[in-house]
TORKOL-4160 file (C-alpha; in steps of 0.2 Angstrom, whole numbers, padded with zeros to 4 digits, m for minus):
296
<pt num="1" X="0040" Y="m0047" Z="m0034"/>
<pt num="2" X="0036" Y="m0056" Z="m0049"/>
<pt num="3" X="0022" Y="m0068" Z="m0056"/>
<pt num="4" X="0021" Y="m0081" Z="m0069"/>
<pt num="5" X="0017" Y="m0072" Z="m0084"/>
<pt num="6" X="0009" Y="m0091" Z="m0092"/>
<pt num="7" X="m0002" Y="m0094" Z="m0074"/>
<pt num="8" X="m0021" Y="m0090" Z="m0076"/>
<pt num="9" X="m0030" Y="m0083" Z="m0061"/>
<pt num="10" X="m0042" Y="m0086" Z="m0052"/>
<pt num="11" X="m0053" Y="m0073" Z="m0051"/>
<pt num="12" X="m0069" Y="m0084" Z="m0039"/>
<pt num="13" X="m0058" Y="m0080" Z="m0026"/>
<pt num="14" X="m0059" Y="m0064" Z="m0026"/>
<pt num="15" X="m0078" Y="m0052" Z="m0026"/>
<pt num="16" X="m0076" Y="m0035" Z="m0034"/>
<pt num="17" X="m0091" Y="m0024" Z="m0031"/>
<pt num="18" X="m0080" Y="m0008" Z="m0033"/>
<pt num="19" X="m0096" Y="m0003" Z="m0042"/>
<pt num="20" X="m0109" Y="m0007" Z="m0031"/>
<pt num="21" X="m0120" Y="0003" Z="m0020"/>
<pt num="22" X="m0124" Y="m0002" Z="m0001"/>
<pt num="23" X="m0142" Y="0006" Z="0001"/>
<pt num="24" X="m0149" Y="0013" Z="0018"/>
<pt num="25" X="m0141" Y="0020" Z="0035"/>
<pt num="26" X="m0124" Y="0022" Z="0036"/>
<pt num="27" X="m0109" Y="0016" Z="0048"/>
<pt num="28" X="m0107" Y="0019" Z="0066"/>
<pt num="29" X="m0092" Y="0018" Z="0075"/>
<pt num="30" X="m0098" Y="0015" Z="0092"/>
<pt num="31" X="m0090" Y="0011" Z="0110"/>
<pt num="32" X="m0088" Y="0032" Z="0111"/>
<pt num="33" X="m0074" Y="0031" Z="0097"/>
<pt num="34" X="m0080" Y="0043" Z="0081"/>
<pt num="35" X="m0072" Y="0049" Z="0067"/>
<pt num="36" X="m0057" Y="0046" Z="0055"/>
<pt num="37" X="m0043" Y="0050" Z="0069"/>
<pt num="38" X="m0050" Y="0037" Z="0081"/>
<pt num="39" X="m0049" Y="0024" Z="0069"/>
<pt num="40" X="m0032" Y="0029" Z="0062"/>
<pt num="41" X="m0025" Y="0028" Z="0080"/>
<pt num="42" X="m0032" Y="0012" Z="0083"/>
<pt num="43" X="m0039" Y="0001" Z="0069"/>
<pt num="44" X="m0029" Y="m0002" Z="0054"/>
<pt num="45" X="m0029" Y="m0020" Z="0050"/>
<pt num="46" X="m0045" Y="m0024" Z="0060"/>
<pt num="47" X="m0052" Y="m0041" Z="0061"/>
<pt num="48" X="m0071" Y="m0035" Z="0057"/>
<pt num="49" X="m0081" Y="m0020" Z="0059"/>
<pt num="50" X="m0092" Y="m0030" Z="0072"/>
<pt num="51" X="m0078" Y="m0028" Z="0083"/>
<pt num="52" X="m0077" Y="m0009" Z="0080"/>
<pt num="53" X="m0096" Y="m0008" Z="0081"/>
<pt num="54" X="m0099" Y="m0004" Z="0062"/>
<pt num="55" X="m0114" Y="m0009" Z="0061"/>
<pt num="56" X="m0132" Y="m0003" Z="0063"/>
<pt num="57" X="m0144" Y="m0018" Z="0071"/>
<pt num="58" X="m0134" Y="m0033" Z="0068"/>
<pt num="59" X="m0139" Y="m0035" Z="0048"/>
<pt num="60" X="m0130" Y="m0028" Z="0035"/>
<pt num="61" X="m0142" Y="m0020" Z="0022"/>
<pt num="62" X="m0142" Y="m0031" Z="0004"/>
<pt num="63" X="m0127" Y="m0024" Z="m0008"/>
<pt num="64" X="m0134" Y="m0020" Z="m0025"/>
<pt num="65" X="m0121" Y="m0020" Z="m0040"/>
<pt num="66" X="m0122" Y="m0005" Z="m0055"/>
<pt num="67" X="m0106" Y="m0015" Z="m0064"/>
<pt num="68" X="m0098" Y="m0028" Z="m0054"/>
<pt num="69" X="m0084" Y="m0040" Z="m0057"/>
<pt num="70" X="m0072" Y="m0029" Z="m0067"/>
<pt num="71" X="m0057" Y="m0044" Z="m0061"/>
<pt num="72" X="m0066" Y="m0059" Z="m0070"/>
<pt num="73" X="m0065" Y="m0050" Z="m0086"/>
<pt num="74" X="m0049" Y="m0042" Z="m0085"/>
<pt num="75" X="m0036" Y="m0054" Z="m0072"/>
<pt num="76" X="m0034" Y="m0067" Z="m0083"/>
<pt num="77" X="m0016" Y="m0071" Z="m0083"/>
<pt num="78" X="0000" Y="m0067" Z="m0071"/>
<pt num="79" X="0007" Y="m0056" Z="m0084"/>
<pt num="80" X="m0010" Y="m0045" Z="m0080"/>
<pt num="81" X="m0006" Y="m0045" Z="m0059"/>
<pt num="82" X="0012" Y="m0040" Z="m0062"/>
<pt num="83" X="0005" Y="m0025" Z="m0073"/>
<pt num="84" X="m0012" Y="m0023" Z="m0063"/>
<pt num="85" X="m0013" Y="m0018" Z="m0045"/>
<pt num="86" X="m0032" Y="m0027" Z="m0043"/>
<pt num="87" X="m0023" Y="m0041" Z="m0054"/>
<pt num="88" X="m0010" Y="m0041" Z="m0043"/>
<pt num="89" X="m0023" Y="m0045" Z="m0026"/>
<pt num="90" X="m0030" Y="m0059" Z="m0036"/>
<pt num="91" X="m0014" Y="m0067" Z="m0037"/>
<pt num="92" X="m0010" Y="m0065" Z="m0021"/>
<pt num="93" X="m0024" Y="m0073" Z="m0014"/>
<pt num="94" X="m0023" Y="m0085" Z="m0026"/>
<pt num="95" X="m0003" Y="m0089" Z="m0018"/>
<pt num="96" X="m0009" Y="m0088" Z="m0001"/>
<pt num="97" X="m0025" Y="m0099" Z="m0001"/>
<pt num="98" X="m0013" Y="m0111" Z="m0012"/>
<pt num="99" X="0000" Y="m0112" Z="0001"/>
<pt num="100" X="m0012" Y="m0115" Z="0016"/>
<pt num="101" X="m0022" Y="m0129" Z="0008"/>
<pt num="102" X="m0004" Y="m0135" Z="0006"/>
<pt num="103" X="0001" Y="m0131" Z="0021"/>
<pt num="104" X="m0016" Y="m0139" Z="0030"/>
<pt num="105" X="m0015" Y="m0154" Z="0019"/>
<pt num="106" X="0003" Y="m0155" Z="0026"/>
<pt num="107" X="m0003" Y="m0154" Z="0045"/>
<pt num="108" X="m0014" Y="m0166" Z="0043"/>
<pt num="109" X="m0031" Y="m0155" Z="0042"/>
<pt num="110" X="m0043" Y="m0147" Z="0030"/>
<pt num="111" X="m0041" Y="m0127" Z="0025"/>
<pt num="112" X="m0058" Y="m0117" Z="0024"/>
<pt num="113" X="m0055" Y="m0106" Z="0008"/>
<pt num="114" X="m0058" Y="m0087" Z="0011"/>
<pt num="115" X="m0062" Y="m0075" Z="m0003"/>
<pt num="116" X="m0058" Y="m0055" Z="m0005"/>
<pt num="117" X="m0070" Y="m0042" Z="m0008"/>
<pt num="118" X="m0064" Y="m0027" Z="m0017"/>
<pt num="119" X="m0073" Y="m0012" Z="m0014"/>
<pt num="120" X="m0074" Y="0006" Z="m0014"/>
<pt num="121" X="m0082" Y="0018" Z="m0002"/>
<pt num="122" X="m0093" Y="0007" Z="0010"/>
<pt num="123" X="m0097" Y="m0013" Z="0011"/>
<pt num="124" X="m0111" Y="m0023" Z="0016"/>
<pt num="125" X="m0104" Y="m0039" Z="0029"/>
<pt num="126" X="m0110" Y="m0051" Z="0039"/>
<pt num="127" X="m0101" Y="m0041" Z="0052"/>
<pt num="128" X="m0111" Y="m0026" Z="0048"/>
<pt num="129" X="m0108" Y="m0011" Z="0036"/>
<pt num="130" X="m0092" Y="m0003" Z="0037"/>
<pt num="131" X="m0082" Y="0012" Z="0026"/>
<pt num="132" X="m0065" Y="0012" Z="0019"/>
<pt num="133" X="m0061" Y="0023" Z="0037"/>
<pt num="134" X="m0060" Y="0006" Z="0043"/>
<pt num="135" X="m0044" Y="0000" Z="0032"/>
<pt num="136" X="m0045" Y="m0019" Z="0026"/>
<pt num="137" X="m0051" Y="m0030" Z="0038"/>
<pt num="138" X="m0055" Y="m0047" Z="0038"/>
<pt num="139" X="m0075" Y="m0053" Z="0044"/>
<pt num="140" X="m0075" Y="m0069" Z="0052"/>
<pt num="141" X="m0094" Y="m0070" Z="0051"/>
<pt num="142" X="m0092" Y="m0074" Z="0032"/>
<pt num="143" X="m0074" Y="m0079" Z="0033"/>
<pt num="144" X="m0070" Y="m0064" Z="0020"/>
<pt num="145" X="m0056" Y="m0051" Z="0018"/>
<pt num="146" X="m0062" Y="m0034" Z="0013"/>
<pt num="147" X="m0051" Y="m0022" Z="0006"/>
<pt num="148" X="m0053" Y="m0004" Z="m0001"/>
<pt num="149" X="m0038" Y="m0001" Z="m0014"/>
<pt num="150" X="m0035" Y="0017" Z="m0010"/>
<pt num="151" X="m0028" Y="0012" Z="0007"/>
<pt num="152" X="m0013" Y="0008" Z="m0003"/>
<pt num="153" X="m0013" Y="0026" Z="m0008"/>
<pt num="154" X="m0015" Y="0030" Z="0014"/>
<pt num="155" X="0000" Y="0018" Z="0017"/>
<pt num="156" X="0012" Y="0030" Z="0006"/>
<pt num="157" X="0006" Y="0045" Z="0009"/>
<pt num="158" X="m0003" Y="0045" Z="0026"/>
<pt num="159" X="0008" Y="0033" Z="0035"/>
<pt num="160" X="0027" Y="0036" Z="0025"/>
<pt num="161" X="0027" Y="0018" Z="0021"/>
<pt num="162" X="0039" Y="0014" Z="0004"/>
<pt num="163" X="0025" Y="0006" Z="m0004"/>
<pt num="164" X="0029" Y="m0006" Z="m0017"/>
<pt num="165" X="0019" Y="m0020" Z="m0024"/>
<pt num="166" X="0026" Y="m0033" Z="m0009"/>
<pt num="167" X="0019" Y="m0018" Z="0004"/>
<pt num="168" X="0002" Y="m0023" Z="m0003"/>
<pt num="169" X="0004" Y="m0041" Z="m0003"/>
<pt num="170" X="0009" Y="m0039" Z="0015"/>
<pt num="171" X="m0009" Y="m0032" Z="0019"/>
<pt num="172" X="m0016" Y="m0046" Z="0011"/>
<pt num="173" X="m0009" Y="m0059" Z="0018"/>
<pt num="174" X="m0011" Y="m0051" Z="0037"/>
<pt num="175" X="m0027" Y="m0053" Z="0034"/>
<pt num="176" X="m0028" Y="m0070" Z="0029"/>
<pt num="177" X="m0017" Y="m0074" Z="0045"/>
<pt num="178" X="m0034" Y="m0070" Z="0054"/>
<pt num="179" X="m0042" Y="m0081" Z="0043"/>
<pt num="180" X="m0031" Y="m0093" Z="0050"/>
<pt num="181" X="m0035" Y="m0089" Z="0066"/>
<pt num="182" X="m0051" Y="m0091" Z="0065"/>
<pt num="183" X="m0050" Y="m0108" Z="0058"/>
<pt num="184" X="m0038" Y="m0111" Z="0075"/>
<pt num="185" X="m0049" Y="m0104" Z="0087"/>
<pt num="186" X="m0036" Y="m0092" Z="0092"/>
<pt num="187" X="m0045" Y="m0076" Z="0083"/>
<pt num="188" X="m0058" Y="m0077" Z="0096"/>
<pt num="189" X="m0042" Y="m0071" Z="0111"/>
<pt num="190" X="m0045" Y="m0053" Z="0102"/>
<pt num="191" X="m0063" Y="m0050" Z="0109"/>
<pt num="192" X="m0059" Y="m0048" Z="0126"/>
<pt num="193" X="m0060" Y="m0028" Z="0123"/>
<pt num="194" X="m0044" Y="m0026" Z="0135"/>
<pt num="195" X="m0030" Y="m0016" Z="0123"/>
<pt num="196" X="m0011" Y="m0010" Z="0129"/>
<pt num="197" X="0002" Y="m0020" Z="0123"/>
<pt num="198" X="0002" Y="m0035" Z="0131"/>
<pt num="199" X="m0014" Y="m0038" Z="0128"/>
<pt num="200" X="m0023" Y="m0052" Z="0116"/>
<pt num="201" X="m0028" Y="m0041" Z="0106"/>
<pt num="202" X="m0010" Y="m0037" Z="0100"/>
<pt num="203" X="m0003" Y="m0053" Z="0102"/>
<pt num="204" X="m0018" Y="m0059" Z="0090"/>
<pt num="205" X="m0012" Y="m0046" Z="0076"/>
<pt num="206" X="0008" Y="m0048" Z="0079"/>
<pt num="207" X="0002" Y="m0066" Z="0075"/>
<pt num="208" X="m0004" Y="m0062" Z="0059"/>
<pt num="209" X="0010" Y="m0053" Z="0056"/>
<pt num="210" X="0020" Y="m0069" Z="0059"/>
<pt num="211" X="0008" Y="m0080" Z="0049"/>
<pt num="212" X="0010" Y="m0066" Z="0033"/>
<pt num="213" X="0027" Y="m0069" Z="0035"/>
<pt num="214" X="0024" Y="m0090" Z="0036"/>
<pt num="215" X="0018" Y="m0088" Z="0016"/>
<pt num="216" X="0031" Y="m0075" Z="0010"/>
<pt num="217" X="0046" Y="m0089" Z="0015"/>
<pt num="218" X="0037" Y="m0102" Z="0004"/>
<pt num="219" X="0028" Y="m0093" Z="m0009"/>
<pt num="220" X="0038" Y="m0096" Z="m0022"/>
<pt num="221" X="0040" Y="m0114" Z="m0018"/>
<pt num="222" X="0021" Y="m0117" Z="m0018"/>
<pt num="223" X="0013" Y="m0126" Z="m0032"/>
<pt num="224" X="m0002" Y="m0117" Z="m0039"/>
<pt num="225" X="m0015" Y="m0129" Z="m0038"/>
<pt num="226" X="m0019" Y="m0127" Z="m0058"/>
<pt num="227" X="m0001" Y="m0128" Z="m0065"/>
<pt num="228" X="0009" Y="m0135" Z="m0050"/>
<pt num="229" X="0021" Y="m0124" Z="m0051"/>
<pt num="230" X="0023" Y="m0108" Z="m0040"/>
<pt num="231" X="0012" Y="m0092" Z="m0044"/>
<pt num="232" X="0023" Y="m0081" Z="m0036"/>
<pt num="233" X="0042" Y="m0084" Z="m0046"/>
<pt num="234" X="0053" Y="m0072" Z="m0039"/>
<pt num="235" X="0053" Y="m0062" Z="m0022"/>
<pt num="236" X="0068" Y="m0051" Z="m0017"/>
<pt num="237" X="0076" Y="m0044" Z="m0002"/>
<pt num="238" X="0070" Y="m0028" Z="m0009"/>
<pt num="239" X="0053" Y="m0034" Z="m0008"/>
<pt num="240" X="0053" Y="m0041" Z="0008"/>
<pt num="241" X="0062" Y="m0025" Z="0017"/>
<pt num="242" X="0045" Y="m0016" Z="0008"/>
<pt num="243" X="0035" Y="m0030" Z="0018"/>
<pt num="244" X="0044" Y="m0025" Z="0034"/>
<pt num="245" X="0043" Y="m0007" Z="0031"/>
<pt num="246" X="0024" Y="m0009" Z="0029"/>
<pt num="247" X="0022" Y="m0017" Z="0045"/>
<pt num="248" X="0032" Y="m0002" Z="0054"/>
<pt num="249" X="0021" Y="0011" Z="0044"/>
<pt num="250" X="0006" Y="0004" Z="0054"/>
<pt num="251" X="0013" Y="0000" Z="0072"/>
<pt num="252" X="0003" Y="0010" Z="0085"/>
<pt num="253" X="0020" Y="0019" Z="0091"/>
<pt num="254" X="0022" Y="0027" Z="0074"/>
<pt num="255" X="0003" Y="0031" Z="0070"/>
<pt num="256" X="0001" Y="0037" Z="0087"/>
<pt num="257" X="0016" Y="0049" Z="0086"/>
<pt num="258" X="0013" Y="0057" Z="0070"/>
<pt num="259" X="m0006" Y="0059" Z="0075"/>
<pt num="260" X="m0008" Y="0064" Z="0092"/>
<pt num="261" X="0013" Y="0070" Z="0097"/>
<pt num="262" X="0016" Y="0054" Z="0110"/>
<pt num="263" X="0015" Y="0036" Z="0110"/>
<pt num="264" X="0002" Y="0028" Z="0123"/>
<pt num="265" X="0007" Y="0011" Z="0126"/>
<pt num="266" X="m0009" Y="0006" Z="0136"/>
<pt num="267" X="m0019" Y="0010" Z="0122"/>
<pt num="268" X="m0011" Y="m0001" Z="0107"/>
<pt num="269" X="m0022" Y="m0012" Z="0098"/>
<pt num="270" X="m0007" Y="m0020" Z="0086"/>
<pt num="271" X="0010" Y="m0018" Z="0092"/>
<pt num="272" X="0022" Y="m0006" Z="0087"/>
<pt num="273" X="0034" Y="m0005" Z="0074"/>
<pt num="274" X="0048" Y="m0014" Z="0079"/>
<pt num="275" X="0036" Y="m0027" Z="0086"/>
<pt num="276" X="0026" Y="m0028" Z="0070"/>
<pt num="277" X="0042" Y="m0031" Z="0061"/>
<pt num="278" X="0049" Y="m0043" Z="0072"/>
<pt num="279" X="0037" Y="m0057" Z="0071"/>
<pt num="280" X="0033" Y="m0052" Z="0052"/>
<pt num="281" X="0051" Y="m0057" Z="0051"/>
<pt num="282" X="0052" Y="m0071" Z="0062"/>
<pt num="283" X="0038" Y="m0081" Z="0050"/>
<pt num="284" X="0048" Y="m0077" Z="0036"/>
<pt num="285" X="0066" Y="m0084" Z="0044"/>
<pt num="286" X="0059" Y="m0097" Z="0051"/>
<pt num="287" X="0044" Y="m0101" Z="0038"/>
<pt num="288" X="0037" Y="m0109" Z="0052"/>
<pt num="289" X="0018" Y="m0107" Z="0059"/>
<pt num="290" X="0021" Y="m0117" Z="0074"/>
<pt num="291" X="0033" Y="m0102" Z="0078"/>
<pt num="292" X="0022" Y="m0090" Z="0078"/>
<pt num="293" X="0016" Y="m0092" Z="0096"/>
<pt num="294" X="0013" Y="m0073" Z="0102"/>
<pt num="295" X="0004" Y="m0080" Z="0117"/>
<pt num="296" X="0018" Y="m0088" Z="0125"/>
């Protein structure tokens, strides 16, 4: 996975408070699932803690920043995100929102840009206040991707994943599939509370998974809207077979073995591995959105 070492970044798109402090309470987990096990089992890749019930009384205390913004004054070119695992999100999100204005603009329609927020520990949302227990999620309150770098260190050595920076790219761009969900209306589907494997909820995250897979086919086909040509130069079958292996890292079959000894189909809120990897797989072959219809 390479960058263009010439591109600059665009560091508006992406928050670090990394540094900042949320004052007041702290994050419940609520719906009589507690602790770090629950969420492990069940709630990687979330789409926002309001779903999870992380939140206090429906207002997320103000977020106050020591030393903020650490990407604005060191992501400043591609060569910084191939040598820079925070440099490396910027220009990720940079690729994706680049290929779905593209890729709206194409259709017809009008993309809604997202940002991310780095953080570190705990983060004020408009979905409430959530901790890194959580692992990124996006908030489709405020339209924003949260994510908490040292989950990259739990998908390697929690979860047995090969890591890799297209591992991490992969995250990201799950999570603006639910961006795109939202935009669609379809997000909304995953709120019915009901979980097992045919439910909405997993069809709404193998959907993303598809979606992620969408922007990998094209992303280094994609103009960057600043240079027009692609961020993202070179992407390998290497790379992609890291994506993949990701995506079974966090299938509910796999987590729900190696944490609790037996899988529990009734109660998978993502899919499972081979799932997970299938539809991944099917954006990427097909580079397709239209194909990514889980619901059918």
């Amino acid at each position: 996975m390479q960058f263009d070492d010439d591109a600059d970044l665009d560091t508006s798109e992406v928050q670090d408070v990394r540094r900042s402090r949320v004052p007041g309470g702290r994050a419940t987990v609520g719906g009589g699932i507690a602790g770090l096990l629950a969420l492990i089992l069940g709630l990687f890749f979330g789409v926002g803690p309001e779903q999870l019930g992380l939140t206090e009384d429906g207002t997320a205390p103000e977020q106050t920043s020591e030393s903020a913004a650490q990407v604005a004054q060191t992501c400043r070119k591609g060569s910084d995100a191939n040598t820079r695992e925070d440099c490396r999100i910027v220009a990720v999100v940079n690729s994706l929102q680049d290929f779905w204005r593209a890729e709206y603009t194409r259709r017809g329609g009008r993309y809604t840009d997202a940002s991310t927020v780095l953080f570190t520990g705990r983060v004020a949302t408009a979905c409430g206040t959530a901790t890194s227990a959580v692992g990124p999620f996006y908030c489709p309150a405020d339209r924003k991707v949260y994510l908490d770098l040292g989950f990259f260190d739990e998908l390697r050595n929690r979860f047995g994943a090969t890591g890799g920076p297209f591992a991490q790219a992969y995250v990201v761009a799950h999570e603006y599939g639910h961006h795109i969900q939202n935009q669609m209306g379809t997000l909304a589907r995953a709120q019915d509370q009901r979980q097992g494997e045919g439910s909405n909820a997993v069809r709404v995250e193998l959907q993303a998974d598809c979606y992620a897979g969408v922007w990998a086919r094209h992303a280094t086909a994609t103009p960057d809207d600043r240079t027009g040509r692609p961020l993202l130069t070179r992407l390998t079958d290497e790379d992609i077979r890291d994506g993949l292996d990701a995506a079974a890292a966090v299938g509910d079959d796999r987590i729900q073995e190696r944490i609790q000894g037996r899988v529990t189909p009734e109660t998978w809120t993502h899919g499972s591995a081979a799932q997970r990897q299938q539809w991944f797989y099917q954006g990427y072959r097909t580079g397709d959105m239209a194909r990514c219809n889980t619901f059918r």
